[in-house]
C-alpha positions in Angstrom: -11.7 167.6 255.1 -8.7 165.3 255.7 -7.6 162.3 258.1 -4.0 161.7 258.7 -2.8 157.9 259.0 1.1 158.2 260.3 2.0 161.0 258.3 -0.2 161.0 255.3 -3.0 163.1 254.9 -6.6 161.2 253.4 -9.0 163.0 252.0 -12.6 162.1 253.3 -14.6 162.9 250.0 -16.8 160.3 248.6 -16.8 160.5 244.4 -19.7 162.8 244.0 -18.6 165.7 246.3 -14.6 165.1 245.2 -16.3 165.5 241.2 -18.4 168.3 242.1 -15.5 170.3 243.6 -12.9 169.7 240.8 -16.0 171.0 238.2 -16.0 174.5 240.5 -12.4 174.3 240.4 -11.6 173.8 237.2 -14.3 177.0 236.4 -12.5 179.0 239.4 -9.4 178.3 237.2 -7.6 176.7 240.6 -5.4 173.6 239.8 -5.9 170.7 241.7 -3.9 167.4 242.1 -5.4 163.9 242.9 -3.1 160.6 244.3 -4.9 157.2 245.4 -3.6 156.5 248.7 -3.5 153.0 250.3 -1.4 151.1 252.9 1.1 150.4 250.6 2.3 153.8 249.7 1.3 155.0 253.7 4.2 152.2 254.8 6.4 153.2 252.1 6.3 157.1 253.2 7.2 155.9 256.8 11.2 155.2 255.4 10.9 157.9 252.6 10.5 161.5 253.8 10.2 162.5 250.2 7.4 160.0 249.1 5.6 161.2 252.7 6.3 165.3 251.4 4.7 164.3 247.9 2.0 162.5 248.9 0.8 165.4 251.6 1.3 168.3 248.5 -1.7 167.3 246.6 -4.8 168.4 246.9 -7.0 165.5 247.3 -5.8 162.0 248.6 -7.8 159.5 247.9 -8.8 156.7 249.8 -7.9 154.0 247.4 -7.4 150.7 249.9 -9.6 149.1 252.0 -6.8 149.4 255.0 -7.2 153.4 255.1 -11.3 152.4 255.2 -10.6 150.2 257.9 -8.0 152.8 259.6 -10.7 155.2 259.7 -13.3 153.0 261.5 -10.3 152.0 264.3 -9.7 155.6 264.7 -13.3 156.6 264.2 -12.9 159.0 261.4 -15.1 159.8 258.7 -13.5 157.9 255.6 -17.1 155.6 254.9 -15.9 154.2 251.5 -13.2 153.8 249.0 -12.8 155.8 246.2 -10.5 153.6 244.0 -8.2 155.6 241.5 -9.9 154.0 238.2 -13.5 154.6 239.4 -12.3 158.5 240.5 -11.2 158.4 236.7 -14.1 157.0 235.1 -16.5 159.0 237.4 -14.3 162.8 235.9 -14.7 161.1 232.7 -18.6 160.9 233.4 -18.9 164.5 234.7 -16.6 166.1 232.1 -18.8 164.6 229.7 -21.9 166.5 231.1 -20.0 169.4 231.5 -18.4 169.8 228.4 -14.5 169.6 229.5 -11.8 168.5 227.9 -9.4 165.8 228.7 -6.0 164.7 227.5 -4.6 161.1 228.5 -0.8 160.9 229.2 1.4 157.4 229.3 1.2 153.9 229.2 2.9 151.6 226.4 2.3 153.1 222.8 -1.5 152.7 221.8 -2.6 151.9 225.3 -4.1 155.5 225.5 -5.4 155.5 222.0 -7.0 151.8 222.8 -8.7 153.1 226.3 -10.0 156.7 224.4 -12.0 154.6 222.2 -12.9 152.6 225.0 -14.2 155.8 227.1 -16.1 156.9 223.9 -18.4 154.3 223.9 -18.5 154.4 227.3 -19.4 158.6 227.7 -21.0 159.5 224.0 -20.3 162.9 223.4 -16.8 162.8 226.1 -13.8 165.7 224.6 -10.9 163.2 224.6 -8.8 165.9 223.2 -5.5 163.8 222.7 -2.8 161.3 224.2 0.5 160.9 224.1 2.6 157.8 225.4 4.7 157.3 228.2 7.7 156.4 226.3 7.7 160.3 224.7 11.0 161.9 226.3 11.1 165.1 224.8 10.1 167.6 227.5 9.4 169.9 225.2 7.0 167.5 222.6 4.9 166.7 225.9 4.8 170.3 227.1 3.7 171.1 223.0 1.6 168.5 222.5 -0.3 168.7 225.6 -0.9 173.0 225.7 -2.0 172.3 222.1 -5.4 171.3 222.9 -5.9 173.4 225.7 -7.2 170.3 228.0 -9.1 171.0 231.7 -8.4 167.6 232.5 -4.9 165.5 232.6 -4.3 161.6 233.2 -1.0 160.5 233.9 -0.6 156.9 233.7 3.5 156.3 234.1 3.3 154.0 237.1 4.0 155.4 240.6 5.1 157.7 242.5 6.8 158.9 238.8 3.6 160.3 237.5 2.9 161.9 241.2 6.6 163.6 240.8 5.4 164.8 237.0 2.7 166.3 237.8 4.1 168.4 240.4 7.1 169.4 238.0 4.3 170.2 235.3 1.7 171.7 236.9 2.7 175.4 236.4 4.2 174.4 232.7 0.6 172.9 231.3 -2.7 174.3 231.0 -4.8 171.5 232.6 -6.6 172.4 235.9 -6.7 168.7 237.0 -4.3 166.6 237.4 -4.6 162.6 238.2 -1.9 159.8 238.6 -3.9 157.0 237.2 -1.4 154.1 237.1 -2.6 150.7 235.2 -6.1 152.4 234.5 -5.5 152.7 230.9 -4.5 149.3 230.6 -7.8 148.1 232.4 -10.3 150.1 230.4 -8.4 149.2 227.4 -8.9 145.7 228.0 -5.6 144.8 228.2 -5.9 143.8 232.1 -8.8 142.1 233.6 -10.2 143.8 237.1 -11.7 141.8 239.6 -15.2 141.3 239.2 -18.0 143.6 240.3 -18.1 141.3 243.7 -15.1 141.4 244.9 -14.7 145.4 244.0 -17.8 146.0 246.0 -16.7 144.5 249.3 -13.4 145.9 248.6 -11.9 142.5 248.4 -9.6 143.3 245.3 -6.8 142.6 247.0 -7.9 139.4 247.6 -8.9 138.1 244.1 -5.4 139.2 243.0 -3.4 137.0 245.7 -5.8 134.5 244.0 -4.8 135.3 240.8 -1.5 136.1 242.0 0.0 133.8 244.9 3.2 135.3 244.6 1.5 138.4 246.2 1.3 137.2 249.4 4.3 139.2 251.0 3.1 142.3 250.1 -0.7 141.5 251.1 1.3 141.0 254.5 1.2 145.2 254.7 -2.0 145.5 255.3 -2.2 143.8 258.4 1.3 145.3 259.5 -0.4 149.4 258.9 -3.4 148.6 260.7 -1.0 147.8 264.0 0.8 150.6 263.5 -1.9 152.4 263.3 -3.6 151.1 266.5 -0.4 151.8 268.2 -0.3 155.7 266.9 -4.4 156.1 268.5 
């Protein structure tokens, strides 16, 4: 069940169908890869064929950006809500819990993991965090190692992207996870290292906004979103 927005496939899964499908998957031993899609990356694809070609190979894009919500209303598709790339994250985390899988968290500074596992332990008593390993780890061969070691179902990759998109489908075949997720800043976030917009702004998927607030400086990328939805009025 996809939607494509010039060029890029969207997934139309809401968080409890995507969840319940990468549980069956990961017992139907079929690897699976996750990217959070959003105007942003749709405009950047438009001038990079490769971005456009890595995006389309996963498995599940996810429609992380109120302009691909918005999209799918002027083109009346079935996209109802977002499904943010921290919440996707948080709800595995939730499900892997009460199905007994294990995760391994990959990137982000040194002790950003370590800071968000303890985090996610309160949060999910009883959740496998079965290891992390930085971002600044260069060794192929130690992150190959170190991640087969514990035999993990689940993988995060925070290393910013598209890098961690072009990881994970160089280490797919190479690790034993069955799914894999490009998770950007999350660790930072649950970690408490970087404050989300509050619950009201998330809600009305206005998170854009409160960081131009936060963030005036913003403004000429915010300037995107109204730039896709044209384009995409003009592609009907």
């Amino acid at each position: 069940m996809k939607e494509n927005y010039l060029g890029v496939d969207v997934s139309t899964y809401n968080y409890e169908q995507l969840s319940s499908i990468l549980m069956e998957n990961i017992d139907k031993q079929k690897k699976s890869f996750l990217v959070a899609i959003n105007p942003e990356k749709i405009m950047k694809a438009q001038e990079d064929e490769e971005l456009r070609q890595l995006l389309n190979r996963a498995d599940y894009q996810i429609p992380d950006g109120i302009g691909v919500i918005l999209a799918s209303k002027l083109k009346k598709g079935n996209i109802q809500s977002r499904v943010t790339g921290i919440d996707m994250m948080l709800t595995l985390c939730d499900v892997a819990t009460k199905n007994g899988k294990k995760i391994f968290m990959y990137g982000g500074k040194p002790g950003v993991a370590d800071k968000a596992k303890v985090e996610l332990e309160k949060q999910f008593p009883g959740i496998q965090i079965v290891g992390t390993l930085n971002g600044y780890e260069k060794d192929e061969q130690v992150i190959i190692e170190r991640i087969n070691e514990h035999k993990p179902d689940i993988i995060f990759v925070a290393l910013g992207s598209p890098t961690q998109e072009y990881w994970i489908v160089n280490h797919m075949d190479k690790v034993t996870p069955m799914i894999f997720q490009g998770v950007g800043g999350s660790y930072d976030v649950i970690s408490g290292n970087l404050k989300r917009a509050p619950e009201a702004f998330q809600k009305m998927g206005l998170e854009w906004f409160y960081r131009l607030i936060k963030e005036p400086w913003r403004f000429k990328r915010q300037l995107i979103l109204p730039q896709f939805l044209i384009k995409v009025l003009k592609n009907r």
